[in-house]
C-alpha positions as CSV (number, residue, x, y, z in Angstrom):
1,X,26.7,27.4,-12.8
2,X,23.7,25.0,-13.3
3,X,23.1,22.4,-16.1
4,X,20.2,20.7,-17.2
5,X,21.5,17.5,-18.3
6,X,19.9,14.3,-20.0
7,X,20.0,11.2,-18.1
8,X,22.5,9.6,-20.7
9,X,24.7,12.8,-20.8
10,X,24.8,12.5,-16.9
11,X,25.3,9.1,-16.8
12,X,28.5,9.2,-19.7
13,X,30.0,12.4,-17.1
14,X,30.0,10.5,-14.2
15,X,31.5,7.5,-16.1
16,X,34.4,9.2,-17.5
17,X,35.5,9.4,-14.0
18,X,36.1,5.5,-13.7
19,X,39.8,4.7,-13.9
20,X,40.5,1.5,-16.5
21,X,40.7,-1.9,-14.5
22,X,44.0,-2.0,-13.1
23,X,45.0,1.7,-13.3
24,X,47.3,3.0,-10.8
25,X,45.8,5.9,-8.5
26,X,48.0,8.4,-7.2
27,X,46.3,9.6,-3.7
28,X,48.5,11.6,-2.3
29,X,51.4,13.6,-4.6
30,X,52.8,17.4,-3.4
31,X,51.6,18.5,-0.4
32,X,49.7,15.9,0.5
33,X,52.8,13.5,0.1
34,X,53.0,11.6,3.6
35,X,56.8,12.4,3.8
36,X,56.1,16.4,3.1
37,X,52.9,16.8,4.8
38,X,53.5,18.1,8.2
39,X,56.4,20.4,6.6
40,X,54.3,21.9,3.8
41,X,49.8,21.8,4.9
42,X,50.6,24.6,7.9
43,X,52.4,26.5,4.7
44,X,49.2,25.8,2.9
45,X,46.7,26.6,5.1
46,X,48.7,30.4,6.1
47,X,48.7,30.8,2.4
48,X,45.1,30.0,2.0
49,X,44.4,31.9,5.1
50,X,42.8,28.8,6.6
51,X,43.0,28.0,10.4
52,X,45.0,25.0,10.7
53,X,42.5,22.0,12.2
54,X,43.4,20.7,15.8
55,X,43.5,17.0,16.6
56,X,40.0,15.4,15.8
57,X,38.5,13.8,18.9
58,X,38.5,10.5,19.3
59,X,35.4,8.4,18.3
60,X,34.2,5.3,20.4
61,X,31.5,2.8,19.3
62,X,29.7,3.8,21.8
63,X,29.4,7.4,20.7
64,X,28.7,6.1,17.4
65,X,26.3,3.3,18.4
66,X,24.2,6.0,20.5
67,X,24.4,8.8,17.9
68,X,23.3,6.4,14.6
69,X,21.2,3.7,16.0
70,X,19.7,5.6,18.9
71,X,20.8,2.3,21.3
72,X,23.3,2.6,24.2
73,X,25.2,-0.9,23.6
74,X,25.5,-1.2,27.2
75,X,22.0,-1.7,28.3
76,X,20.7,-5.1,28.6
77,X,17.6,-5.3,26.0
78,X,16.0,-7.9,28.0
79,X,15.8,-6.4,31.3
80,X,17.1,-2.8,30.2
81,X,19.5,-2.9,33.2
């Protein structure tokens, strides 16, 4: 579904998202709970007929200084030893 939308009429959407100053967010509730969550997601995922993610590999700054600024960290940038 697409929608041609007017800046202000965009604008007054996304702001209707905001929460009040000092509302209280609820992140996680249900499932998602961090005292249910390893009992009930598998149960979610089978329903869904989702594979269940593995373990995400761990990230080091170097892997993320190489992969965004293109710059092993360990290479002298004087003498590029």
């Amino acid at each position: 579904q697409q929608e041609t939308l007017s800046q202000a009429d965009m604008l007054r959407r996304v702001v209707q998202h905001i929460p009040e100053k000092h509302f209280r967010m609820i992140r996680y509730f249900g499932f998602l709970a961090n005292r249910v969550c390893g009992q009930y997601l598998p149960k979610v995922y089978e329903a869904l007929k989702m594979a269940t993610p593995g373990p995400t590999p761990k990230l080091y700054f170097v892997q993320m200084a190489k992969a965004f600024l293109n710059v092993d960290p360990f290479r002298c940038v004087l003498c590029g030893a």
